[in-house]
Each structure stands twice: as C-alpha cells, then as structure tokens.
Backbone as CSV, one residue per row, in Angstrom:
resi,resn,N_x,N_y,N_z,CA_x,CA_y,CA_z,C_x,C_y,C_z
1,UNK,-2.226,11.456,16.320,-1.157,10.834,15.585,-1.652,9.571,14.907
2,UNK,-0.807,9.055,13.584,-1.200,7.703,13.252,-0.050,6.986,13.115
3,UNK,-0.163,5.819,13.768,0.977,4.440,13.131,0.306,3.665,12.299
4,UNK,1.161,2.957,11.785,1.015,2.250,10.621,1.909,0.935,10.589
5,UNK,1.025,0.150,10.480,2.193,-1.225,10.712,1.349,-2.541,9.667
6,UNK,2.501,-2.710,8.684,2.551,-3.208,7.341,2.463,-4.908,8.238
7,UNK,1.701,-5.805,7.432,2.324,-7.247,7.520,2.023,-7.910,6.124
8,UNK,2.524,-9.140,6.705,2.099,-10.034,4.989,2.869,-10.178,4.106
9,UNK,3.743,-9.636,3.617,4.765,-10.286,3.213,5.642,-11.359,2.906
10,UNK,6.527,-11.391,2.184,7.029,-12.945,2.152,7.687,-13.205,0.572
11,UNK,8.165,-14.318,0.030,8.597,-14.461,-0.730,8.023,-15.622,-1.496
12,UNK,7.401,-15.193,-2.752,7.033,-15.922,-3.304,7.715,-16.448,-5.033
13,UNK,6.396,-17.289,-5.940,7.064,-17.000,-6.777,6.127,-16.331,-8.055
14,UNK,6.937,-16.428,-9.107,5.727,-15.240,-10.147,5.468,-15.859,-10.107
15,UNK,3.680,-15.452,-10.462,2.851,-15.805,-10.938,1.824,-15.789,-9.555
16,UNK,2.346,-15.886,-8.470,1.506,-16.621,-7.564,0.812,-15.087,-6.618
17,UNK,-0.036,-15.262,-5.429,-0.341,-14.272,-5.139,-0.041,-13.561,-3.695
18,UNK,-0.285,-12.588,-3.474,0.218,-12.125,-1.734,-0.744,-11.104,-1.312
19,UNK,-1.513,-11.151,0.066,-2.263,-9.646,0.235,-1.458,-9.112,1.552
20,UNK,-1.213,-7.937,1.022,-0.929,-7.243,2.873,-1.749,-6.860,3.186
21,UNK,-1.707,-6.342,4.632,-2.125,-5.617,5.002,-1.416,-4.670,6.175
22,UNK,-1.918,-3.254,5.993,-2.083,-2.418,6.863,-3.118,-1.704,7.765
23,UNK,-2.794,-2.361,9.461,-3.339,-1.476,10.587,-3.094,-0.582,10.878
24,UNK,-3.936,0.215,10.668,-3.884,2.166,11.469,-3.954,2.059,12.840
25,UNK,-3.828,3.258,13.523,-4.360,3.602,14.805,-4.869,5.403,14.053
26,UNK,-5.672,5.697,14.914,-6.301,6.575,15.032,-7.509,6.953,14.869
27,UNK,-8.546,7.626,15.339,-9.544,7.774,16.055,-10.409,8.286,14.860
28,UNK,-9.593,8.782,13.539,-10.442,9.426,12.521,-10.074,8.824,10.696
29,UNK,-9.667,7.516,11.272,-8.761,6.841,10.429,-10.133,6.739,8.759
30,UNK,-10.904,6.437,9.637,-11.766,5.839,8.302,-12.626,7.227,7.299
31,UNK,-12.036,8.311,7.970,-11.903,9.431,6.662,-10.442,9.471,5.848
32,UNK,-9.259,9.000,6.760,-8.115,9.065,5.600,-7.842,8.703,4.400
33,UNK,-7.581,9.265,3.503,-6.856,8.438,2.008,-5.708,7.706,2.806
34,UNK,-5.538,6.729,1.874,-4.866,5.434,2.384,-3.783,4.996,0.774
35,UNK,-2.775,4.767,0.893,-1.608,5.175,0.467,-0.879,3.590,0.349
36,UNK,0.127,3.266,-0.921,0.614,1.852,-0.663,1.733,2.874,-1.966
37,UNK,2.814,2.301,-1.188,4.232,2.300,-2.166,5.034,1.290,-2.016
38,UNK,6.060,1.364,-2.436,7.099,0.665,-2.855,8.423,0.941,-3.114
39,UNK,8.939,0.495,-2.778,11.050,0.647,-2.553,11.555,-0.329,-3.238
40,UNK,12.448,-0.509,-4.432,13.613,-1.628,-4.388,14.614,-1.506,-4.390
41,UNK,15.670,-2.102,-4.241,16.505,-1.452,-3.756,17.262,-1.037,-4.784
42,UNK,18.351,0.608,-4.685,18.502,1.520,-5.682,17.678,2.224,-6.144
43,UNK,16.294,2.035,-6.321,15.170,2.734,-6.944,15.090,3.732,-5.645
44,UNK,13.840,4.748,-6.316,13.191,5.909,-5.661,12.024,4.910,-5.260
45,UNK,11.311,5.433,-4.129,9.993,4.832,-3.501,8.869,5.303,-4.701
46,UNK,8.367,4.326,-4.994,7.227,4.690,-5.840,5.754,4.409,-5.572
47,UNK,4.983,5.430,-6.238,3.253,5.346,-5.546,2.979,3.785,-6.228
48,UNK,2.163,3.045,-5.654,1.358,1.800,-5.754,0.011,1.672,-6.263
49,UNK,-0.696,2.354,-5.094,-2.124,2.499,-4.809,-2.435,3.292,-4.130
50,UNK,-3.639,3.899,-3.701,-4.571,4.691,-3.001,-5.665,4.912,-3.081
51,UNK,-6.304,4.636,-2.085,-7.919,4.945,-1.785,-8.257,5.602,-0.894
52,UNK,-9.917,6.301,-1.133,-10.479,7.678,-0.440,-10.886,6.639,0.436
53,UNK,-11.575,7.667,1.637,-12.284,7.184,2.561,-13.501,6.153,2.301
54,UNK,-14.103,6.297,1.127,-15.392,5.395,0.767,-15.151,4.404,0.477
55,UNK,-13.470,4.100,0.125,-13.687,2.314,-0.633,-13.515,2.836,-2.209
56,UNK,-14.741,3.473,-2.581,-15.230,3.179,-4.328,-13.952,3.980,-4.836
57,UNK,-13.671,4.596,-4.246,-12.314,5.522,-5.529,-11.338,5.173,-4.785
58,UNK,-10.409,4.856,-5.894,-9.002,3.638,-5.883,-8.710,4.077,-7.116
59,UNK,-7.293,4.455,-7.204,-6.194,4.670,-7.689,-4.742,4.020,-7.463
60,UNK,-4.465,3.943,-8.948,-3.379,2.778,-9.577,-2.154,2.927,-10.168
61,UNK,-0.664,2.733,-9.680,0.096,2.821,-11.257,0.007,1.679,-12.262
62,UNK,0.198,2.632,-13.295,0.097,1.851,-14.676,0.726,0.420,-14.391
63,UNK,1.643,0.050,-13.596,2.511,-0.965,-13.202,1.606,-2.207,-13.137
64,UNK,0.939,-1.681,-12.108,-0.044,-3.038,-11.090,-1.643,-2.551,-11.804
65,UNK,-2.033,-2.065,-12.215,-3.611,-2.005,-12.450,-3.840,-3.334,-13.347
66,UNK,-4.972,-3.649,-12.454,-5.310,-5.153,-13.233,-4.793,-6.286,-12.618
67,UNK,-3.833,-5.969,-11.936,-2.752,-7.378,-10.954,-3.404,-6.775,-9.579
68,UNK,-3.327,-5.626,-9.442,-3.061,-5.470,-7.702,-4.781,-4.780,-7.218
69,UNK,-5.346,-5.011,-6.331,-6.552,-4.380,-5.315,-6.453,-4.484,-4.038
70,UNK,-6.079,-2.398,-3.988,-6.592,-1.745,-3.254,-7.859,-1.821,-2.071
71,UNK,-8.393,-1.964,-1.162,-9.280,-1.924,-0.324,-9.265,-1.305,1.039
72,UNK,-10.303,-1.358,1.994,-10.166,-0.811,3.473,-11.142,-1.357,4.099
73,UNK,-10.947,-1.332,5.285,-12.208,-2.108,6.029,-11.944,-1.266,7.674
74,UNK,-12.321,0.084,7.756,-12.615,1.184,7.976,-13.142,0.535,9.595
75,UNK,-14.208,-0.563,9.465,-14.517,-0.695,11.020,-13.293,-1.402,12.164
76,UNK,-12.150,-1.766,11.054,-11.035,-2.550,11.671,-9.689,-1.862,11.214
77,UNK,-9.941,-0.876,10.912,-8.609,0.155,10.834,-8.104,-0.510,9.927
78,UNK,-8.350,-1.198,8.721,-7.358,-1.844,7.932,-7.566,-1.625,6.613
79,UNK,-6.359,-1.404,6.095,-6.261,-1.365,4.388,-5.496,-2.340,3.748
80,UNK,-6.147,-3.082,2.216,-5.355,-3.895,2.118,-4.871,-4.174,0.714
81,UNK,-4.259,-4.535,0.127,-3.266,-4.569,-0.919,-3.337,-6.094,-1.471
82,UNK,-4.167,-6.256,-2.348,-4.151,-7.712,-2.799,-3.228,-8.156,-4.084
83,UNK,-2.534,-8.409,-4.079,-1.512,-9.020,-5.361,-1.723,-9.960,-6.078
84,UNK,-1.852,-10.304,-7.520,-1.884,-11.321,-8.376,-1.003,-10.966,-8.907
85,UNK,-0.837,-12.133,-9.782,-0.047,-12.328,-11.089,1.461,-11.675,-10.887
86,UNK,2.070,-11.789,-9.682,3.206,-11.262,-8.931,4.593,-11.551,-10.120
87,UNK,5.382,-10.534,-10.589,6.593,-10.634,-11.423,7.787,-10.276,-10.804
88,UNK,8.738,-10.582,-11.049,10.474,-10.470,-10.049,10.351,-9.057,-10.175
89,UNK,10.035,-7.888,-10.994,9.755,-6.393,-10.569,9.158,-5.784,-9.831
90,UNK,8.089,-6.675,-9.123,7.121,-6.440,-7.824,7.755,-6.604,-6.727
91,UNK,9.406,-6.912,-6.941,10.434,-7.253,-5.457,10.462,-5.511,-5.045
92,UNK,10.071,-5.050,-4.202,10.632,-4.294,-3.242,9.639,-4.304,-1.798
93,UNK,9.971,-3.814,-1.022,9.718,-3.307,0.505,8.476,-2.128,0.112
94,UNK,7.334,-2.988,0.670,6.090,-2.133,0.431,5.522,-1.316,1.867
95,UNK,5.201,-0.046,1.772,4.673,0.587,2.874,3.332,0.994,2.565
96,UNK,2.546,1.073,3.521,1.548,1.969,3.674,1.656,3.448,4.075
97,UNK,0.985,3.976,3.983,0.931,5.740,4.081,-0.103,6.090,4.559
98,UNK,-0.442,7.743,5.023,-1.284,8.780,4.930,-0.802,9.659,4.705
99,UNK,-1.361,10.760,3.748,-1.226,12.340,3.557,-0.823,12.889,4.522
100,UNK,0.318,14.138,4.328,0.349,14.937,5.683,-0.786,15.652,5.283
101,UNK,-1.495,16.021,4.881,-3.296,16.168,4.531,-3.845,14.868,4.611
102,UNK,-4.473,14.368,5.860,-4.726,13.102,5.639,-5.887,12.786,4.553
103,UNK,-6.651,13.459,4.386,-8.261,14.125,2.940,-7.643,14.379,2.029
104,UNK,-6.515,14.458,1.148,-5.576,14.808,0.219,-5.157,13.469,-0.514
105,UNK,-5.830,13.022,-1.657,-4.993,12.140,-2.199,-4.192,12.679,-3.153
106,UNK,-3.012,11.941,-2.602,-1.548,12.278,-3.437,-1.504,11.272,-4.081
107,UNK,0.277,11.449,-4.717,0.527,10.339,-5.867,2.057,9.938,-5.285
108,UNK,2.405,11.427,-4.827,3.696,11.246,-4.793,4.243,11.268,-3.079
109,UNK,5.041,10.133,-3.194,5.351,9.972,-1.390,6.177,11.370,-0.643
110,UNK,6.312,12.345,-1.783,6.427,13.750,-0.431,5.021,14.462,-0.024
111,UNK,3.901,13.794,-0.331,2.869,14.439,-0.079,2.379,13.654,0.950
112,UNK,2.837,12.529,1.797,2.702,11.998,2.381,3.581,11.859,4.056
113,UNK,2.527,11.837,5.376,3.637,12.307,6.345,3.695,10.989,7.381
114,UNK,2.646,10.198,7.178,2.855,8.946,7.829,3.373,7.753,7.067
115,UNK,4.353,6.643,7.863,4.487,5.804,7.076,4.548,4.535,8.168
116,UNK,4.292,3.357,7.849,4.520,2.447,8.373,6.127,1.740,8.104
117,UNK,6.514,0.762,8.926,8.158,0.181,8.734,8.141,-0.489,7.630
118,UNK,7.236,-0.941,6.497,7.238,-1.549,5.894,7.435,-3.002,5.758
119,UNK,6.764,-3.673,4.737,6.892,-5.494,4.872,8.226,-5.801,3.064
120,UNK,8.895,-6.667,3.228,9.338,-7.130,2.361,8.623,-8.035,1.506
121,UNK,8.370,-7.462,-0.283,7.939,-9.230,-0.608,8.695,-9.313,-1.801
122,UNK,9.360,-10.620,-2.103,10.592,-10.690,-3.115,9.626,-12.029,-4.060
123,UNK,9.664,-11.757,-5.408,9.581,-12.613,-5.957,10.109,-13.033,-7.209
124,UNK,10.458,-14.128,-6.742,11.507,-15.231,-7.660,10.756,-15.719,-9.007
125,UNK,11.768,-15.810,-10.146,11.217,-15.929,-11.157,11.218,-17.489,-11.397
C-alpha cells in the first residue's frame, strides 16, 4: 500500500513563493510516477505536475510551467512541488498522487488510485 501525506502550505501573497512537499510510504516508492493536482473550490481537480521515477522527465500544465518545479528525492520518499511567481488562481487544495499503475504516467486524476489529504495554499492578491 502507499500513503501520502501533503505539507507546506499556507497563505501567501502573489508574487511570493511556497514548496510542498510530499512523503510516501512504501517499499518501491522510488520507481513510482509521482503526481501533484489541485482543487478550488467549485472547480474539477486538475493535473499540476508529474514525474517518472528518474527525476529527468517532469511534466507540466500549461498553467504553472515556468512558475512551478516538480522534483523527488527517492532516498527520503519525498516529492516536491516548488512554487514561484504564485497568482490568486494558484488558490486551491493541492494533493499528491500515484497511478493506480503506479509506472503509468497519467494526466488525468481518474488514472490515479492514491492520494494524500491534501495541503491548502491560498493566495491573496
């Protein structure tokens, strides 16, 4: 099994920056694709980011590419989500993920079967 537990969060303001992160558990974690979405509220959860097991391939929505990096650090179960240039549209409740194929990078959060509780980050204009 894997949990997933989001921190880092917080409320800032644009412009300024935030990294989460997410701790895994599991024993085969540092082959998983690794997964970051997003909720606001009324909206549908939308894909963020994702990266393969190696680090080097990282994938983006058009949204955040260029503001936001993706990473993992595989010997500490952790993936992490670095934020710049943060805008009041970057307000929702961000989760981490894995594939219910955990070797499967998806795009879309039904292709996905783990999730963490997610962290809130709101930012004020």
């Amino acid at each position: 099994q894997v949990q997933l537990v989001e921190s880092g969060g917080g409320l800032v303001q644009a412009g300024d920056s935030l990294r989460l992160t997410c701790t895994a558990s599991g024993r085969t974690f540092s082959s998983y694709v690794m997964g970051w979405f997003r909720q606001a509220p009324g909206k549908e959860r939308e894909f963020v980011a994702a990266i393969r097991w190696n680090g080097y391939t990282t994938h983006y929505a058009d949204s955040v590419r260029g503001r936001f990096t993706i990473s993992r650090d595989n010997a500490n179960n952790k993936v992490y989500l670095q934020m710049k240039s943060l805008r009041p549209e970057d307000t929702a409740v961000y989760y981490c993920a894995v594939p219910a194929i955990p070797y499967d990078l998806r795009f879309d959060p039904e292709g996905y079967g783990y999730w963490g509780q997610g962290t809130q980050v709101t930012v004020s204009s």
